[in-house]
MISESE-782971 format. One record per residue (C-alpha): y, x negated, z negated. Coordinates in steps of 0.001 Angstrom, whole numbers, plus 500000, padded with zeros to 6 digits. Example, Ala and Ser with C-alpha at 12.3 -4.5 7.8 and 13.67 -1.06 7.14 Angstrom:
> Y;X;Z
> 495500;487700;492200 $
> 498940;486330;492860 $
***
This chain:
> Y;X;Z
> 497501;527644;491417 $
> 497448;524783;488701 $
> 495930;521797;488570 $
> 493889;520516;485359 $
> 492204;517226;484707 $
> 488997;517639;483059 $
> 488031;514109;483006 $
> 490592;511355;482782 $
> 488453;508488;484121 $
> 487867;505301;484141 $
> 490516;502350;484422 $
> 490059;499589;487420 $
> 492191;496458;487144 $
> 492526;494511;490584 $
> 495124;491538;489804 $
> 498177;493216;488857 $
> 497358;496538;489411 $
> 495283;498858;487666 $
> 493997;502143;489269 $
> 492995;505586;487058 $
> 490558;507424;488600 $
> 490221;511025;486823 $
> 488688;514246;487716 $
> 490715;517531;488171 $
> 489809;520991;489047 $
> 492243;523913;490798 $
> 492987;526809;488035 $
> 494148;530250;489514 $
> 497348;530659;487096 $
> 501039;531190;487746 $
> 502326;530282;484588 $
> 503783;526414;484092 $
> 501691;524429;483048 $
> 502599;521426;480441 $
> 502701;517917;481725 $
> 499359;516447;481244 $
> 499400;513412;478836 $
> 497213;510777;477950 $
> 496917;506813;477258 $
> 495229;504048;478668 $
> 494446;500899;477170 $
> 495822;498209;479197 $
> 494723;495016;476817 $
> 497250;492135;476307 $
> 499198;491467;479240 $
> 500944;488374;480103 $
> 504575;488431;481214 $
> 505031;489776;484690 $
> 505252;492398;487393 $
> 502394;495412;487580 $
> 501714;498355;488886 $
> 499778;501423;487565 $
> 498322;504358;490183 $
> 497086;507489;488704 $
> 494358;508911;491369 $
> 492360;512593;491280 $
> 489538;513667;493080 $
> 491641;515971;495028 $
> 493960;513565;496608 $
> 496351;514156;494180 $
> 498131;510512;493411 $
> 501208;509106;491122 $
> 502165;505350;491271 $
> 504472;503246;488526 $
> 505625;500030;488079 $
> 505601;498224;484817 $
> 507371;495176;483731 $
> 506351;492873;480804 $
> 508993;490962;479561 $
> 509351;486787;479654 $
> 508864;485868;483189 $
> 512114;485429;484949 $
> 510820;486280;488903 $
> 509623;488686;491197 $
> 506180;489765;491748 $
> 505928;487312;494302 $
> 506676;484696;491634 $
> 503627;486052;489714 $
> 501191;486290;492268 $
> 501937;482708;493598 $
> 501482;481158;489962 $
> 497927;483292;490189 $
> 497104;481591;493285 $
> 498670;478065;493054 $
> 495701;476065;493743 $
> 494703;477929;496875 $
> 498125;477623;498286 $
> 498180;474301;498110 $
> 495432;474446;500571 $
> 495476;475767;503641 $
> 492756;478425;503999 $
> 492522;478409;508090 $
> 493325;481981;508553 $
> 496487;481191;510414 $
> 498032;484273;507698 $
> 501524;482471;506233 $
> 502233;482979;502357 $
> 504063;486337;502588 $
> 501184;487752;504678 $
> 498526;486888;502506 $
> 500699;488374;499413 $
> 501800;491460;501102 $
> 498237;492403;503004 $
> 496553;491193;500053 $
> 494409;488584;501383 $
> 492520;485993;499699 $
> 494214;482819;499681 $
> 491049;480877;499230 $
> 489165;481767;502546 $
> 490178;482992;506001 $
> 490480;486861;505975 $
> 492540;488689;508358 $
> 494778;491829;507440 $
> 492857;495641;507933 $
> 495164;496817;510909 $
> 493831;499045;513239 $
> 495478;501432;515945 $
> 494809;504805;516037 $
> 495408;507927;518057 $
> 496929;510655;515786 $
> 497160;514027;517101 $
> 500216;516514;515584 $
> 500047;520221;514548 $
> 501840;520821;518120 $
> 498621;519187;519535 $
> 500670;516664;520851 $
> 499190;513197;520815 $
> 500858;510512;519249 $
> 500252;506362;518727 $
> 499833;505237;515776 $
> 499054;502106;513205 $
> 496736;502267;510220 $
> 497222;498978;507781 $
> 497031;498192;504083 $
> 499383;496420;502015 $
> 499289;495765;498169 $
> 500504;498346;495914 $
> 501879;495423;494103 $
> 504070;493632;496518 $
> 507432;495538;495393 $
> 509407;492756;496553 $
> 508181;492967;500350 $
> 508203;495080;503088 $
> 506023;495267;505974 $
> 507939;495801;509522 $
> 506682;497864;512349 $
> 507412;496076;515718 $
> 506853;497838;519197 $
> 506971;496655;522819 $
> 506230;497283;526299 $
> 505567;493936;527330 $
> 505066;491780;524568 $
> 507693;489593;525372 $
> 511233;492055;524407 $
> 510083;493277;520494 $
> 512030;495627;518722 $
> 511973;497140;515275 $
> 510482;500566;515505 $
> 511525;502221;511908 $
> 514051;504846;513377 $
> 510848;505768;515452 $
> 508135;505882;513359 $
> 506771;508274;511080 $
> 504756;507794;507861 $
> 501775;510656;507876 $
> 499186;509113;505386 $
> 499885;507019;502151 $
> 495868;506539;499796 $
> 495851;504112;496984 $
> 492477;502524;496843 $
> 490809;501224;494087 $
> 491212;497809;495106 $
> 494758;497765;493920 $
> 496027;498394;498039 $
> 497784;501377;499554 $
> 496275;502658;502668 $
> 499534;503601;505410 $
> 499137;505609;508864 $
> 502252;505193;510849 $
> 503338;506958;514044 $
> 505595;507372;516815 $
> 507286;510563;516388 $
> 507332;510691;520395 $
> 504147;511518;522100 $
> 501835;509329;524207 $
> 503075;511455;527275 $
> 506498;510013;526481 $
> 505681;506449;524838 $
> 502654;505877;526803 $
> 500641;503099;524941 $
> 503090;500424;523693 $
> 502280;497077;522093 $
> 502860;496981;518233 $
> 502699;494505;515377 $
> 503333;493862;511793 $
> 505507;491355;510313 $
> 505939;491114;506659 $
> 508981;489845;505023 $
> 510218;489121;501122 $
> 513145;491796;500701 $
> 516616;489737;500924 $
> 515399;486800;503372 $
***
């Protein structure tokens, strides 16, 4: 089974990233197929950090980075000359810088990052707790923590105990993640969990 785009879509820019959405079909073959091709006009882009994600109709999904020469930086650099004026003032959310860059808030009104919990059961039909978030496709230079607890006073970094089961690039230039506890509810019970997101290096 092969897969064939018949329609190579339209392009959606969202800041720094820009998303294609095309249209493939499922072709009953067994011989290689050749690497599909094809170009996208991007327009003139100004020095910096960005980030291309190729999306099908089928799930199917591809993501690149692309760097434009003659902006020393990171992509943090970039998006904070984007969004100098609204840094400067405070937007009342209570979200710090790196929070608002990595969940990709809007710095000019109070918005809160999409985190939910979520109950996500395995093929072993054991249950498991999980965390559902989105983060900016964009934010190369950051990395978003997972935190558990049983009290909410003792936290402790949970990434030698979590599993990623779901990564969906939306349209909106974000990347949707489902995270969970690779040990079930009947041995975890329902802990406490948060996110903290931190620049890579500080």
């Amino acid at each position: 089974m092969n897969l064939e785009i018949v329609d190579w879509g339209e392009l959606i820019t969202h800041g720094q990233t820009f998303v294609a959405l095309a249209t493939a079909v499922a072709v009953d073959s067994n011989d290689a197929p050749p690497p599909p091709t094809h170009s996208y006009r991007l327009g003139a882009l100004r020095p910096g950090f960005y980030t291309f994600a190729f999306k099908t109709n089928l799930g199917h999904c591809g993501v690149a980075r692309l760097h434009v020469p003659g902006m020393e930086g990171d992509p943090v650099d970039n998006w904070r000359d984007l969004n100098l004026g609204a840094l400067l003032a405070d937007d009342g959310d209570g979200n710090g810088e790196v929070a608002e860059y990595v969940f990709a808030l809007n710095p000019n009104r109070s918005d809160q990052p999409r985190i939910r919990p979520e109950i996500v059961e395995g093929i072993d039909g054991r249950r498991h707790f999980g965390i559902r978030f989105r983060r900016a496709l964009d934010a190369t230079d950051a990395e978003v923590i997972i935190e558990i607890s049983d009290d909410m006073r003792r936290w402790r970094e949970a990434a030698a105990d979590i599993e990623i089961v779901e990564q969906r690039a939306n349209i909106d230039g974000t990347v949707e993640i489902l995270a969970c506890l690779r040990a079930s509810l009947a041995e975890t019970g329902f802990p406490f969990a948060r996110l903290r997101a931190v620049l890579r290096g500080e």
